[in-house]
N, C-alpha and C positions, 0 to 999 in steps of 0.2 A: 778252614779245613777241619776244625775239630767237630764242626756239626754232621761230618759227614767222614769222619776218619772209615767206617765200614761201609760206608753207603758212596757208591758213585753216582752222583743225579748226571745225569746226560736230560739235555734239552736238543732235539730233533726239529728243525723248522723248515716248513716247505717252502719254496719263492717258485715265480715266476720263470717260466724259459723262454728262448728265442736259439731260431739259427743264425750262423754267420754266413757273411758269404763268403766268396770263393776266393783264392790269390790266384794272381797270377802265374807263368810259368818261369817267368826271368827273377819273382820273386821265390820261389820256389827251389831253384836252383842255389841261388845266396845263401839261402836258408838252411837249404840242407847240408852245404857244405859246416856252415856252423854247427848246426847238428854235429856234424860225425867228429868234428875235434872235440866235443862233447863227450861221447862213446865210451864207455867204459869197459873194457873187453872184461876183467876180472877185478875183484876186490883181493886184497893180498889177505891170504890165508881162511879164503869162502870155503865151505864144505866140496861145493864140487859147482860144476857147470849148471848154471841155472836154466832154467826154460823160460828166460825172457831177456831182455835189454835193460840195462841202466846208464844215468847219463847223469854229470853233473858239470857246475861251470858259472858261468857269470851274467847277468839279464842287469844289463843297465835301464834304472829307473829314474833318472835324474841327470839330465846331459853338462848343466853348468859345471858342477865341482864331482862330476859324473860318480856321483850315485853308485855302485853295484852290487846286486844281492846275491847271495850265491844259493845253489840251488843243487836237489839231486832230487833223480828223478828213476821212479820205478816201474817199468811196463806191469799191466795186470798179467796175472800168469796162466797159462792155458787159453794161449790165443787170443786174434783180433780185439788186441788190446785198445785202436780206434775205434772202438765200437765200444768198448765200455766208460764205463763213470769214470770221471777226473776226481779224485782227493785230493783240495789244495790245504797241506798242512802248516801252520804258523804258528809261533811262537807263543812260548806261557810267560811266566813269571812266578816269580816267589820271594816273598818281602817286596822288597824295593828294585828288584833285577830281574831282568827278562831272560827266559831261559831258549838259547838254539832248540828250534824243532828234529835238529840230528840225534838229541837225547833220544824224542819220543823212535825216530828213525832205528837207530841202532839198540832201543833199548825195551821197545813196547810193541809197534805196529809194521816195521818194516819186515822183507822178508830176513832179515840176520838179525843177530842181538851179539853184545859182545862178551863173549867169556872173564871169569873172573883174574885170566892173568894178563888182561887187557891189549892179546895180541891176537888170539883166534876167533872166528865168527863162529856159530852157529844156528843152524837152520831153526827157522821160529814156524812152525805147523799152523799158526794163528794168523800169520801176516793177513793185514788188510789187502795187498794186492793179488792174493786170490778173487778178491773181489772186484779188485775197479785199479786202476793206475793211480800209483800213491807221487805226489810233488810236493817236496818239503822248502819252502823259503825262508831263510835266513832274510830278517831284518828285523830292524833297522840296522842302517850304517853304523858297522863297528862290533854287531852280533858275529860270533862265530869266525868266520870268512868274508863276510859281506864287508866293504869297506869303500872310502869316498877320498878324493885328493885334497877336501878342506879335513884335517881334525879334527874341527870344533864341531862335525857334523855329530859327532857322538856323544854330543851333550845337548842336543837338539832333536830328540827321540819325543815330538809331540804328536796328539793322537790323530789329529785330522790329516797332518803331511804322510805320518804314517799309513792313514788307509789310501789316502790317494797313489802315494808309493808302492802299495800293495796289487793297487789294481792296475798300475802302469806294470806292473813286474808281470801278473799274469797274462795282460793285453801281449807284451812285449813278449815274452815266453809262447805263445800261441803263434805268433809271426816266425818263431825259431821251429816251431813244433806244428803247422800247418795244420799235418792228418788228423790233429787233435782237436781241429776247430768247433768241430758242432758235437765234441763232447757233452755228458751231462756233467755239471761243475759243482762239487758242494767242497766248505769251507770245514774246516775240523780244529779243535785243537782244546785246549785246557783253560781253565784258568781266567786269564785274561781275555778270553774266547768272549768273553760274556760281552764285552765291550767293544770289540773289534769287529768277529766277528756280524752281529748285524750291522753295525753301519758300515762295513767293507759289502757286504749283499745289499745292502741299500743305496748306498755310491753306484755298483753294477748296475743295478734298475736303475738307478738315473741314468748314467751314460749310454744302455741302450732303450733308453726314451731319445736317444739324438737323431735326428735324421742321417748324419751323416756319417753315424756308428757304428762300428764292427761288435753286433752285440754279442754277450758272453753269454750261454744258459747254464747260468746261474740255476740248481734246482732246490738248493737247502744247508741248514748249516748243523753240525753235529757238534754242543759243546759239553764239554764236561767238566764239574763243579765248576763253572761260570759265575764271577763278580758279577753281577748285575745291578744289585743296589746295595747301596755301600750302608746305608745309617740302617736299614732293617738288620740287614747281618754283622754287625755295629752292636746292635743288641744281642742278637742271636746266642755269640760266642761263649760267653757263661752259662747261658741254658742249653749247649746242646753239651759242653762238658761235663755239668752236674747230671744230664739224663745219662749221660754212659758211664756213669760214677770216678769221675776223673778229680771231681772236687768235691768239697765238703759241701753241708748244709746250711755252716754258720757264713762262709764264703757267699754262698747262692743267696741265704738272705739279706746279708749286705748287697748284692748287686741289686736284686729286685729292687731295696729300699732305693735307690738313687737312677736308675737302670730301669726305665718301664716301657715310656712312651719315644716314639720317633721323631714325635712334633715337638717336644718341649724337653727333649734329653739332653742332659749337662753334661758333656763330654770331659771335659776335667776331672767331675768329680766320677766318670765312670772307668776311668784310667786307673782312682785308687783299687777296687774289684780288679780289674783287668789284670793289672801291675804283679796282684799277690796269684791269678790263677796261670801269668808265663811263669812266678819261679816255680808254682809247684808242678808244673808240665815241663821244665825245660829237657828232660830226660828223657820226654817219649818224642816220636819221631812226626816231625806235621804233619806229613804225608799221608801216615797211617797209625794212627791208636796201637794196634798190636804188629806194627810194621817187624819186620825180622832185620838184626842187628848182622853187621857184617861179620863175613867167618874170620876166626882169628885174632879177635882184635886183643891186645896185649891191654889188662886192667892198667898198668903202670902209666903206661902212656897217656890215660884220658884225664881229663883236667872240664874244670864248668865252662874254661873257656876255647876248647876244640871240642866237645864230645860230638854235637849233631856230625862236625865232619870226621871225626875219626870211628863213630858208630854209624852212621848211617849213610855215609855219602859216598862206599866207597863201589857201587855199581855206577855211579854217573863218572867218577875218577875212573872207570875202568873203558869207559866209550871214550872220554878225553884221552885215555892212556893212548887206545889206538888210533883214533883222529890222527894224535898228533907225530904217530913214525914217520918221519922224512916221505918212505916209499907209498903209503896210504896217502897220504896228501900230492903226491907227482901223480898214483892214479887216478885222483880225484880233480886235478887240474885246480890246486887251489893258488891262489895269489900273494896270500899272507900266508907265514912258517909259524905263527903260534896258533892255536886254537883255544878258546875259553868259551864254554855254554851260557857264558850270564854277562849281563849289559846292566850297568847303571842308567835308568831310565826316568829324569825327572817330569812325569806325567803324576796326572789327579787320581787314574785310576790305581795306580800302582800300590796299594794301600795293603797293607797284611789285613784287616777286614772285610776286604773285596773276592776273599776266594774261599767266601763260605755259602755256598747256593743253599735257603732255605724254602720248603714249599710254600710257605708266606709270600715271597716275591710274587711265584704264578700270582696269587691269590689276589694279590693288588693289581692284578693285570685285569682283572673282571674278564677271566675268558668263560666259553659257555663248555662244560664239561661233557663230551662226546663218548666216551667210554669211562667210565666209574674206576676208582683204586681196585688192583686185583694182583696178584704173585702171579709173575710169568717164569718160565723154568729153562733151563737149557735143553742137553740132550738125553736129562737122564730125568730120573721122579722129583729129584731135587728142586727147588724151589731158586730160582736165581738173582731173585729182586723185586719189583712191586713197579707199578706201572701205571700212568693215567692220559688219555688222551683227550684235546681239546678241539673244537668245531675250528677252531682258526686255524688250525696246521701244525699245532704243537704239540709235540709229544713229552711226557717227562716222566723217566724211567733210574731204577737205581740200582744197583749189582751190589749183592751181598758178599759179604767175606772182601771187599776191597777198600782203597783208598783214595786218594788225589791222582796214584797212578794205578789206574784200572784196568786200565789193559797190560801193566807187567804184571798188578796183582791177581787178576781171575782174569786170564787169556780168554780162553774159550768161552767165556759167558759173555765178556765183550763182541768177542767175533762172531756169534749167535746175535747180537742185540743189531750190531753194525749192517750185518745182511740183512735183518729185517728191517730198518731201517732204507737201504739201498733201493729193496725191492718195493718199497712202499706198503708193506704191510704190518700185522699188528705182531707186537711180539708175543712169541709162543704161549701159548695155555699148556693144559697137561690132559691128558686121558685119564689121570688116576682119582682127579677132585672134581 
């Protein structure tokens, strides 16, 4: 994260589509009924009556020790919401713990975010579901609400049962959700996106390679600061703190001296550098270099070992706050009475190294460069980030003034980047340069 504490890299990638075909009508009937115990007539203390539907509830993904993910779901807004794009949103990570997609939900892209006395909603002007219908899945078993009748499930959070999990939940959610069949589908999320997501869109192109498959159209997947490869960004971590001037110079040349190559890198000895540049960061915030500290926070209280949670964690403590009222959870039809955004998750990828996307990674992909680096802008002269696209389908673009969360920290420049992305086109130039 510190290679890119101001810079959000979104990697944008096209797939393949297909239609589904048709249910039945005795199927159909089942289904709806489950639908509407689903149904969410209101969130307790929403702004006002929305101009769409929400739904949220349980997609079993796992019949033996029955699996269930939980899920809420958000029509797009301003009509024939069957008609628009699917956002299948899934879980991040941070350190060693996967974080619920309700954060990014109530806290980044959905249409509410939650106030800081963690009991009132208010209206987000940015939501993604202006755009397209947003679907947030909790998993694995034991994230969030999602939960399983063996317990040991939740120490069994590995990558491959996971994506397979992933795509039974959306398979299985589409047979609840019918109208939504021959949506266009793209996969979203942060972080650990890097890894999931494509081989969760690659599973999908296998499965409707079947003949005898209900295929998904799959059309793309939207990641942001995405793990990708773990020993390049391994190295990265000390050169992208020394370029923002977060550490010294005699720091930086100790790293370089032992810290160079990817093929022959001594990781022991790159833990000594490493070691000395978490103490001298432990006070700024991962997520964002110049990230903003919570209001109020009482100097007496903080200590080295609460500060990141008594300084900086108290907007995610504020969507758990409301999660977890008794009456927000009965409207939400959830199954379990606690709520925690984060999952101990013994996988490979889960590494604090993994969630620093640097443009070296593209570069080792040997793609063929389709449009050249250039500043694309939002809706004003200003300048919004930098931008480059490739012949293969990939785009990678970065949003200025933000962090790891980039759509709480520049809304709107997000939600400029996301529509053009939707639409399949390039993001904005300016008339002024």
């Amino acid at each position: 994260m510190e290679a890119k504490s101001l810079l959000l890299t979104l990697f944008l990638v096209l797939a393949a589509a297909s239609a589904l075909p048709a249910t039945t009508p005795g199927d159909i009937d089942e289904q709806a009924l489950e639908r509407d115990e689903d149904f969410i007539d209101e969130l307790p203390n929403q702004p006002d009556s929305p101009g769409f539907r929400q739904y949220s509830g349980y997609v079993q993904v796992e019949p033996v020790y029955n699996r269930r993910y939980f899920y809420y779901f958000v029509e797009a807004e301003g009509g024939q919401p069957t008609s628009r794009p699917l956002i299948l949103y899934i879980g991040t990570h941070e350190r060693e713990i996967v974080g619920s997609p309700l954060l990014a939900a109530f806290q980044e892209v959905g249409p509410y975010t939650v106030d800081m006395d963690g009991q009132t909603l208010l209206s987000n002007p940015f939501s993604w579901n202006k755009l397209a219908n947003l679907l947030f899945a909790e998993g694995p078993a034991g994230m969030g609400f999602s939960s399983s009748n063996n317990d040991q499930d939740v120490f069994r959070t590995f990558q491959f049962a996971f994506i397979a999990e992933l795509y039974h939940f959306i398979a299985q959610w589409m047979k609840k959700f019918p109208e939504h069949k021959n949506n266009d589908v793209y996969i979203a999320g942060i972080g650990d996106i890097g890894a999931y997501g494509p081989a969760l869109a690659t599973y999908i192109l296998y499965e409707n390679s079947k003949p005898a498959s209900t295929p998904i159209n799959i059309r793309g997947i939207m990641m942001g600061n995405p793990g990708m490869d773990i020993d390049q960004e391994f190295l990265a971590r000390i050169e992208a703190g020394y370029r923002m001037n977060t550490l010294s110079e005699e720091l930086y040349r100790e790293y370089k001296s032992v810290c160079t190559d990817v093929k022959t890198i001594d990781y022991m000895a790159c833990w000594g550098p490493l070691g000395k540049a978490e103490s001298v960061r432990f006070a700024i915030d991962n997520n964002n270099n110049y990230g903003k500290i919570c209001p109020g926070v009482d100097p007496e209280s903080v200590s080295i070992n609460n500060f990141m949670s008594v300084v900086y964690s108290c907007y995610d403590q504020s969507v758990a706050g409301y999660i977890n009222i008794p009456f927000v959870q009965a409207t939400l039809h959830t199954e379990r009475h606690s709520w925690g955004p984060t999952l101990w998750a013994p996988t490979a990828v889960l590494q604090e190294e993994s969630v620093i996307p640097i443009e070296m990674t593209i570069k080792n992909m040997s793609f063929t460069v389709s449009s050249e680096w250039r500043p694309w802008f939002d809706r004003t002269a200003q300048v919004a980030g930098f931008t480059e696209s490739y012949a293969e389908g990939l785009t990678y673009a970065t949003v200025r003034g933000a962090g790891q969360k980039a759509m709480a920290d520049q809304p709107e420049r997000t939600f400029v980047m996301i529509k053009s992305f939707l639409a399949n086109s390039s993001l904005p130039s300016s008339q002024y340069v």
